[in-house]
C-alpha positions as CSV (number, residue, x, y, z in Angstrom):
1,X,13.9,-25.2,7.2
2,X,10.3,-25.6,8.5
3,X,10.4,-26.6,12.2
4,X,9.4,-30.0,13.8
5,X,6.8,-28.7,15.5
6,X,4.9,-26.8,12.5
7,X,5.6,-30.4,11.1
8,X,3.9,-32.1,13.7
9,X,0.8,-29.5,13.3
10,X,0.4,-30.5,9.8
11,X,0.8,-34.4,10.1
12,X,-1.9,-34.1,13.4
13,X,-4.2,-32.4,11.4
14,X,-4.3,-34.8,8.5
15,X,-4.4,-37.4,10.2
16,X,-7.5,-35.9,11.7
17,X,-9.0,-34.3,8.9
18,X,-6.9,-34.0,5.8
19,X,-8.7,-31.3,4.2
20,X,-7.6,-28.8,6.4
21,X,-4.5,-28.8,4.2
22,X,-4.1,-26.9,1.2
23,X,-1.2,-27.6,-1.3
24,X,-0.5,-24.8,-4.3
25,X,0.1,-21.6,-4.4
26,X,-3.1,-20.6,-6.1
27,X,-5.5,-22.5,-3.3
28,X,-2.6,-21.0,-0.6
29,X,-3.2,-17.6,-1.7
30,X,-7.0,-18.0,-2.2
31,X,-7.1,-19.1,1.9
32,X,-5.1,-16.2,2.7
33,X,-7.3,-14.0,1.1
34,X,-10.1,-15.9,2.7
35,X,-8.7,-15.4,6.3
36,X,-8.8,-19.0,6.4
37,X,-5.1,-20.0,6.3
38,X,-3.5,-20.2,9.4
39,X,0.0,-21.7,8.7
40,X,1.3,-20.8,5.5
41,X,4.7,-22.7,3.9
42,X,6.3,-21.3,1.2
43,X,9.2,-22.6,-1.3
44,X,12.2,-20.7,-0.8
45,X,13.7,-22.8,-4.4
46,X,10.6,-21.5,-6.5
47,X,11.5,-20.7,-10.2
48,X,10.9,-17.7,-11.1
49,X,10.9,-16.2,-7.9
50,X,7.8,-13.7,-9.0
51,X,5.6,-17.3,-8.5
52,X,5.4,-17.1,-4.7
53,X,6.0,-13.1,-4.1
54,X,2.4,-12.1,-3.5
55,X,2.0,-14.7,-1.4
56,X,5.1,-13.7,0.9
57,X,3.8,-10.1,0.7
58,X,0.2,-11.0,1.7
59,X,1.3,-13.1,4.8
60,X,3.4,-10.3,5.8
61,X,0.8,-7.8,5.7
62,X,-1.8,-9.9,6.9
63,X,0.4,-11.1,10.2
64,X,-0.2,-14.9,9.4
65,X,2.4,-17.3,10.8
66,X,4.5,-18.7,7.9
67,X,7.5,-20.8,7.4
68,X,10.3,-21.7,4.3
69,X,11.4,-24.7,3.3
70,X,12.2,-26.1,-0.4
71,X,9.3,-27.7,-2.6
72,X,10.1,-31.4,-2.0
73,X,10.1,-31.3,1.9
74,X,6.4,-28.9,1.4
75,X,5.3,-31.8,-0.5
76,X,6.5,-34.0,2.1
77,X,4.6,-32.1,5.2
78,X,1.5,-31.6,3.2
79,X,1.0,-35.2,1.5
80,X,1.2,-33.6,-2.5
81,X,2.2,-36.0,-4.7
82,X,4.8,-33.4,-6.5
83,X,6.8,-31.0,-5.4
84,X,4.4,-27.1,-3.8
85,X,5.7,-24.0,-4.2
86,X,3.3,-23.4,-1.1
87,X,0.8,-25.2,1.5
88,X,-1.4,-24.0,4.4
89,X,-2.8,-25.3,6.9
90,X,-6.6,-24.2,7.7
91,X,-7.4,-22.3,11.4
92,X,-9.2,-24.2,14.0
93,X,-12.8,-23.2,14.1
């Protein structure tokens, strides 16, 4: 479950500018890579499971702050119209 306050982060910031949130796994992994990302959610209920693996590798290694939760509620938190297997939210400049 992804907490209120990481919740909170992400409804702020689209409200203030919602391109700072990405939804996908392939634009989530692509702002990791960048060192852009600095929230990362990730679909525990991805099928297959092999999807969304890099991705939890890449924000282990990497240190970046990231939270589970199940593909309707990231859809939810980052305004996707279907369900994400992943979403980020961008670092303050």
């Amino acid at each position: 479950m992804i907490p209120d306050e990481v919740k909170e982060k992400f409804e702020a910031a689209y409200a203030k500018h919602p391109k700072n949130i990405w939804a996908g796994v392939n634009q989530t992994i692509r702002k990791v890579h960048e060192k852009t990302a600095g929230i990362v959610l990730i679909a525990e209920d991805t099928e297959p499971k092999e999807i969304i693996m890099p991705l939890v590798q890449d924000v282990k290694t990497k240190g970046i702050e990231h939270y589970f939760g199940t593909r309707a509620e990231i859809a939810k938190i980052s305004h996707c119209p279907r369900p994400a297997s992943a979403a980020c939210l961008m670092k303050a400049h």
